[in-house]
KOLDOKOL-293417 format. One line per 8 residues: number of its first residue (from 1); their letters; for each residue x, z negated, y negated of C-alpha. Coordinates in steps of 0.02 Angstrom, whole numbers. Layout:
! residues N
NUM = A = X Z Y  ... $
This chain:
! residues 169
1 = XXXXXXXX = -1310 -278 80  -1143 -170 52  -1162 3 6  -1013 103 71  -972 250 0  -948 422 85  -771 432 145  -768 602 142 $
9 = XXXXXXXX = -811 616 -59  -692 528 -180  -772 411 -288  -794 418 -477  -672 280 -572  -835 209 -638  -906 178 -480  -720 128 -399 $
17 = XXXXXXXX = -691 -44 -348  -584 -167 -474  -443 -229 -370  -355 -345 -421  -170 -360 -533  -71 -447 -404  16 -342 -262  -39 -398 -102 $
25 = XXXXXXXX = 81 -506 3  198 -416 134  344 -445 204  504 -439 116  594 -341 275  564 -215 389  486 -270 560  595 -152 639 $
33 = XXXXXXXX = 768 -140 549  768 -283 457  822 -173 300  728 -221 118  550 -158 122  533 -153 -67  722 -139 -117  830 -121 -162 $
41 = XXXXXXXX = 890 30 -93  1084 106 -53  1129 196 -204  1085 378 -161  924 339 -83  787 433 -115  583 380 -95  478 502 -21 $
49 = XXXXXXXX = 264 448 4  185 545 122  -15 527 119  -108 532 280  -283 489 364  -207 358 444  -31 282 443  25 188 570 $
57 = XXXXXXXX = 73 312 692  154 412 556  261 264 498  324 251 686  370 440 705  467 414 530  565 258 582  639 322 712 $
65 = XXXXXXXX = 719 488 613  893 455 583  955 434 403  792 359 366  832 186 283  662 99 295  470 135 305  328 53 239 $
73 = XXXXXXXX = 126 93 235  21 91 83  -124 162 -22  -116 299 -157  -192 410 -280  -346 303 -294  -429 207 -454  -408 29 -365 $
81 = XXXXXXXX = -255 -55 -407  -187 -173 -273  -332 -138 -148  -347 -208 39  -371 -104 188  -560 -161 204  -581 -81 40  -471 79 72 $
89 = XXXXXXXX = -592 107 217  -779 67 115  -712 244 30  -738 153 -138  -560 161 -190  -502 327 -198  -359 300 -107  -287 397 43 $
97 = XXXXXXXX = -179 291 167  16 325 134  183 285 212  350 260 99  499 353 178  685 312 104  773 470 158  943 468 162 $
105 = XXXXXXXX = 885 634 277  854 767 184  1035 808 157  1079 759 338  928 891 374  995 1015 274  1140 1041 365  1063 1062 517 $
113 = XXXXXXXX = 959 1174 426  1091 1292 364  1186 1273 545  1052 1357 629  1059 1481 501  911 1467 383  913 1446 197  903 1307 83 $
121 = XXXXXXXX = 765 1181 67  637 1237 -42  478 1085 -25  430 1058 -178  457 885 -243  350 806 -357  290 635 -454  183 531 -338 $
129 = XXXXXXXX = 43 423 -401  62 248 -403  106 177 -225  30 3 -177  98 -88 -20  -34 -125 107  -67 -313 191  105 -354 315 $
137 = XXXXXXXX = -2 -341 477  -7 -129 418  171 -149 415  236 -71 568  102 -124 663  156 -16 816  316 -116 829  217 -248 829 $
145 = XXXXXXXX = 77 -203 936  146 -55 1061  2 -18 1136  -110 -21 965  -220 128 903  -131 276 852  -228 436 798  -82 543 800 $
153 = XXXXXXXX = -127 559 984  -312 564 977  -368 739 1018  -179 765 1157  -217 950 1062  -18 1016 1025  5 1175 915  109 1273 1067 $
161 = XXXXXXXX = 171 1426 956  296 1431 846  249 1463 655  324 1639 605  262 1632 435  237 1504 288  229 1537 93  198 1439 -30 $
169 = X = 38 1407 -98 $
């Protein structure tokens, strides 16, 4: 019988399962824009990972933001190297599901930024953990299947007022 850990406690590395050293297969392009999934890049490019509960739906909203270059989806900051989706989900990895974002858009977003009168950027940017491509059939899946699940949408719930406020924490 499996035991499957708790999803909402990260495992210890002891207890973490091994993985495996080979990446799993993908696709070399993007389902959607044909552009390099793994690279290489336009010179200038910059990677952003973005780690989520789930990241299909996120990899959609991202793909369609112009100056982004390609998307991909992914596991990170677990113990398991190279780990499958089935194992992502038994909550014996470690790992949260990611998507990769090549933004040529921050600049672009900037602009806009500063045209509507508000100050620099300030998100802090920082190191990310090792990022491990997920199976292809993760790979924008909601290209592929339109009508597929999508949490993003679960609860219909929209935040209707504006934030005034944020600081950094």
């Amino acid at each position: 019988m499996f035991s499957f850990g708790h999803k909402s406690q990260l495992p210890d590395a002891a207890d973490a399962l091994r993985g495996r050293a080979e990446p799993l297969p993908t696709a070399e392009r993007h389902f959607v824009n044909g552009q390099p999934l793994k690279g290489p890049y336009p010179p200038g490019s910059e990677i952003i990972d973005f780690a989520f509960g789930c990241f299909w739906g996120a990899e959609k909203d991202f793909w369609q933001i112009p100056g982004v270059i390609v998307t991909a989806v992914g596991y990170q900051g677990g113990y398991t190297p190279n780990a499958t989706y089935s194992e992502v989900c038994s909550g014996r990895t470690g790992h949260a599901e990611a998507v990769r974002v090549v933004e040529a858009s921050r600049d672009m977003f900037a602009a806009e930024l500063a045209r509507a009168g508000y100050g620099p950027i300030t998100t802090e940017i920082a190191d990310a953990p090792e990022f491990f491509f997920a199976e292809d059939y993760h790979q924008q899946n909601l290209a592929k299947n339109p009508n597929g699940y999508c949490p993003i949408h679960a609860t219909g719930v929209k935040l209707r007022m504006p934030v005034e406020q944020m600081e950094q924490v």
